[in-house]
C-alpha positions in Angstrom: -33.1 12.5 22.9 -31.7 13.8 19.5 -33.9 16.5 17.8 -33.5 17.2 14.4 -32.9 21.3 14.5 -32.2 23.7 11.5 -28.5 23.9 12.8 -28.9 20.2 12.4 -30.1 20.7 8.7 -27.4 23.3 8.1 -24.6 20.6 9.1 -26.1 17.9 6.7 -26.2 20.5 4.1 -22.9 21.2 4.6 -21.2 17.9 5.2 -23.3 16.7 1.4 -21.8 19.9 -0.4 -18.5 18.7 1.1 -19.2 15.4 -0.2 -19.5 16.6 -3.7 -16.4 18.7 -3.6 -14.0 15.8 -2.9 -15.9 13.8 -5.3 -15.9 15.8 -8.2 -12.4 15.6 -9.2 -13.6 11.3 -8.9 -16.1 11.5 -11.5 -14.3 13.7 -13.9 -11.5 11.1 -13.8 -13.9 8.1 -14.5 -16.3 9.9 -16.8 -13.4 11.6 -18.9 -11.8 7.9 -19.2 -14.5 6.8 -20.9 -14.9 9.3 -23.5 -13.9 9.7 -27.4 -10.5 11.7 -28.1 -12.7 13.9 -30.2 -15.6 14.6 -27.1 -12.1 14.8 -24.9 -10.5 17.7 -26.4 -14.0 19.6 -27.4 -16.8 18.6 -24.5 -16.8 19.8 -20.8 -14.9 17.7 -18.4 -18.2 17.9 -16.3 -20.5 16.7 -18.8 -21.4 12.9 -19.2 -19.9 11.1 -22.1 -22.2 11.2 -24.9 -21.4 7.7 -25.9 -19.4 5.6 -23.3 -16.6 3.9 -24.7 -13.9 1.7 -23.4 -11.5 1.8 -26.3 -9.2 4.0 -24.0 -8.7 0.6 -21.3 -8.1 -1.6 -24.2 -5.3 0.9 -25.8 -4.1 1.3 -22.3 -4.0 -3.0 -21.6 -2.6 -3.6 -25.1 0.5 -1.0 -25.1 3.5 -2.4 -25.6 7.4 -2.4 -24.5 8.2 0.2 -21.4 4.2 1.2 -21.7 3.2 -2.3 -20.9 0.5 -1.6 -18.2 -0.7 -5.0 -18.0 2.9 -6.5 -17.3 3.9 -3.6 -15.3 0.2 -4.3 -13.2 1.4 -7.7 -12.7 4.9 -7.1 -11.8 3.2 -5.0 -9.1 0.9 -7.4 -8.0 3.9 -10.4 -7.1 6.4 -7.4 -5.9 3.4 -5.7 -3.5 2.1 -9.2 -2.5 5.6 -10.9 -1.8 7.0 -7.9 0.0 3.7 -7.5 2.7 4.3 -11.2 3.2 7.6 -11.3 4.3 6.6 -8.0 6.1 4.0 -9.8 8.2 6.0 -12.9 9.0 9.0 -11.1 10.0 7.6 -7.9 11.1 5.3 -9.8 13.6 7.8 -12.3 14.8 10.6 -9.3 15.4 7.7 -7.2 17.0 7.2 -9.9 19.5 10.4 -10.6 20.5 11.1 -7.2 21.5 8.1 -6.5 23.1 8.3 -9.3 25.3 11.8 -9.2 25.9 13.0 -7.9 29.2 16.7 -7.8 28.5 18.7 -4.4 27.8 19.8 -4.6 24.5 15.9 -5.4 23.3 15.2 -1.2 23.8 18.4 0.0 22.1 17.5 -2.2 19.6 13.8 -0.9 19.2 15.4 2.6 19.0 17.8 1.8 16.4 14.9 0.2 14.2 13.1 3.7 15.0 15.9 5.6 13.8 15.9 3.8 10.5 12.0 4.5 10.2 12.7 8.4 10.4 15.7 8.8 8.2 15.1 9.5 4.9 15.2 6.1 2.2 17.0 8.2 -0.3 20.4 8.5 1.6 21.5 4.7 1.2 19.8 4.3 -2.4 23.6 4.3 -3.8 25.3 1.6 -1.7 22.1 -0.4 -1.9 22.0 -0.4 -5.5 25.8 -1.2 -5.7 25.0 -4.3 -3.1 21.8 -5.1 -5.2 24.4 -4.9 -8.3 26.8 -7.0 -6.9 24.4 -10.0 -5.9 22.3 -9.6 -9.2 19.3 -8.3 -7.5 18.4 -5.4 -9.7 16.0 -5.9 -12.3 14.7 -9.3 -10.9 10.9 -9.1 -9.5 12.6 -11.2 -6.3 15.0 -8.7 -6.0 12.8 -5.8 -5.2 10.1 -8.2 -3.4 13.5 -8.4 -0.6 14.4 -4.8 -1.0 11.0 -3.2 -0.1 10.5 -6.0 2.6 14.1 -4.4 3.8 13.5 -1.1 3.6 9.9 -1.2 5.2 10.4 -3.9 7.5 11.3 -1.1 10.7 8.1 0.3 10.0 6.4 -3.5 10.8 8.0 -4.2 13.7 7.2 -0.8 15.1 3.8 -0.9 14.3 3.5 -5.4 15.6 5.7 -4.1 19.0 2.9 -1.4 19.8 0.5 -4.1 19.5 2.0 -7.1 21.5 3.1 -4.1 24.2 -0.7 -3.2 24.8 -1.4 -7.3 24.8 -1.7 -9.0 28.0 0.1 -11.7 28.5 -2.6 -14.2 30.5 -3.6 -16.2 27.1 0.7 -17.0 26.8 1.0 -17.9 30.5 -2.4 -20.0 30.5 -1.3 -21.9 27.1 2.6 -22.2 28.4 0.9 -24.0 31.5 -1.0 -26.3 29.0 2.6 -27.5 27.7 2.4 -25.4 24.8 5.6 -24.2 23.1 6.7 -20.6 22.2 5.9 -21.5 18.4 2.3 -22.8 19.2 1.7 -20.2 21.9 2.8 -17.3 18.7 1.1 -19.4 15.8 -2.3 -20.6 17.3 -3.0 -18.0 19.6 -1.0 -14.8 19.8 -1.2 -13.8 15.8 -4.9 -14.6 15.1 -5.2 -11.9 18.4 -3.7 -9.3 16.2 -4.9 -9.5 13.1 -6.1 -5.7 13.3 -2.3 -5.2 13.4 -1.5 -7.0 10.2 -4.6 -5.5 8.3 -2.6 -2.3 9.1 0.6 -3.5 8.2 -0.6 -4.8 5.0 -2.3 -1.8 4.0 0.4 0.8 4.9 2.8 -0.9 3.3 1.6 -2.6 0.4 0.1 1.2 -0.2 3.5 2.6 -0.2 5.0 -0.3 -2.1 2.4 0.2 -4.4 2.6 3.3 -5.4 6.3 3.8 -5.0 7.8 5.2 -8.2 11.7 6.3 -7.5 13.1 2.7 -6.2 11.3 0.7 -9.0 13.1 3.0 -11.5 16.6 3.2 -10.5 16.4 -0.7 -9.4 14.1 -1.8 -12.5 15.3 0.7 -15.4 16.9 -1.1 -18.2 14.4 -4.3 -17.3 11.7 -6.0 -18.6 10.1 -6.3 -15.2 9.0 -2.7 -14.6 6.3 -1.9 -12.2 2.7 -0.3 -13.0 3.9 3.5 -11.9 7.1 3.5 -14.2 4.8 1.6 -17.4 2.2 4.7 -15.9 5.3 6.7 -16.7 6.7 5.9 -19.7 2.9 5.8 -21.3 1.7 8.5 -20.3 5.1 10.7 -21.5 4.0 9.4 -24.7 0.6 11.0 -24.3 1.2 14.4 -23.8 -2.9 15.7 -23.5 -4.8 12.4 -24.4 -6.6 12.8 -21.0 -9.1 10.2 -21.6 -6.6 7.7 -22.0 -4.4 8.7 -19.3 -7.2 8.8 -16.8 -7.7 5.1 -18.1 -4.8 3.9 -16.9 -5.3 5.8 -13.7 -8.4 4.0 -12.7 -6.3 1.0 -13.7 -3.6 1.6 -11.5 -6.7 2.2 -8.6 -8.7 -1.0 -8.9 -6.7 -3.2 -7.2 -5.1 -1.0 -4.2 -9.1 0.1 -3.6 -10.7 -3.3 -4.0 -7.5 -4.7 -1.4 -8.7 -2.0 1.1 -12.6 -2.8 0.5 -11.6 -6.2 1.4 -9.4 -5.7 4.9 -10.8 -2.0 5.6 -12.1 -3.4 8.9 -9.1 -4.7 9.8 -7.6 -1.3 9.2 -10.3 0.4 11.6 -9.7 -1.9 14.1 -5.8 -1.7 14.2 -5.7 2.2 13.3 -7.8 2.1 17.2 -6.7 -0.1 18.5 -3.3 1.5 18.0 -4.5 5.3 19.4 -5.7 3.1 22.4 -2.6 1.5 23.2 
């Protein structure tokens, strides 16, 4: 039977007081962002605002040009949404091939899609922009929906293959005896089974699609389509110590990656185990 002890009392204490520390740095971002330029540069960034204001979100949602937040949130909305589809559907389908194939060339090519996972992005940025050049993919939205689904799609299949590996294979055999085909047998029962594994999939990579800020600018600069981190960029250049406003468009930039992981969090849980267990 649990007792509640003093050590027991120490370890709330302690665990609350942690709680504080890594939330401080959270309420001085929201509170600041809501305060005057003048109670900004004279106030303490602990102290409430005095008035609450949210002139600072509709400066930040009205800027214009390279600092357009609300175009660059909506370019990253359609590149981060079309990217983790592709990602799924491909990711999953690849995955399950090679985890279910018994042939030779199925490991070496599992290897070869690990290899691509651990080598650094940066090293084929020229040719792939000279490629991207050449079939008038840079600057399009489309364009760097397929690059990211290129360059993250090793990372899916590794994380689908893991999956389908630690999946038995009784519900395929029982459904292939029913006269079910390979598609049915992958569409009606084998992807609703791991949907923990897409809720991880999803999340991962829409979080580093999301807030990826070197690709979008060498394969965006010069557009009109630039994403939320590069209009985060060029704004906030122009700021220099407007902290109220820049903090703005930082809890801008939040809301929708946060309220995307309130939504499939338990999906996350489940895969992130699920994953350690396999």
């Amino acid at each position: 039977m649990f007792r509640y002890t003093k050590l027991s009392l120490l370890r709330e204490i302690g665990m609350w007081a942690l709680a504080l520390i890594y939330l401080a740095p959270f309420y001085i971002l929201i509170t600041t962002a809501f305060k005057t330029d003048t109670e900004t540069a004279t106030g303490s960034p602990l102290a409430p605002p005095a008035e609450w204001t949210g002139e600072n979100f509709a400066t930040v949602l009205t800027a214009k040009g390279n600092s357009n937040v609300l175009l660059g949130l909506l370019n990253s909305i359609l590149i981060t949404g079309g990217a983790v589809v592709l990602l799924v559907l491909f990711g999953a389908l690849t995955g399950y091939v090679l985890a279910r194939s018994t042939r030779r060339w199925s490991r070496a090519v599992f290897y070869l899609f690990l290899i691509a996972i651990v080598m650094p992005t940066q090293l084929g940025t020229v040719p792939l922009y000279i490629g991207a050049r050449t079939i008038g993919l840079t600057g399009s939205v489309w364009g760097m929906i397929l690059l990211y689904a290129g360059m993250l799609l090793p990372l899916a299949i590794f994380l689908y293959a893991g999956f389908f590996r630690g999946l038995g294979t009784e519900y395929e055999e029982a459904a292939s005896i029913d006269g079910a085909s390979r598609t049915q047998i992958f569409v009606r029962i084998i992807f609703p089974l791991i949907s923990p594994a897409t809720g991880t999939v999803a999340i991962l990579c829409g979080l580093i699609i999301w807030n990826d800020f070197f690709t979008a600018l060498i394969f965006l600069g010069g557009s009109d389509n630039q994403t939320l981190p590069v209009a985060i960029y060029y704004y906030v250049g122009s700021l220099i110590t407007q902290w109220n406003k820049i903090f703005a468009i930082v809890i801008v930039a939040m809301i929708p990656i946060l309220a995307f992981y309130v939504f499939a969090q338990k999906k996350f849980i489940q895969g992130f185990a699920g994953g350690l267990k396999g």
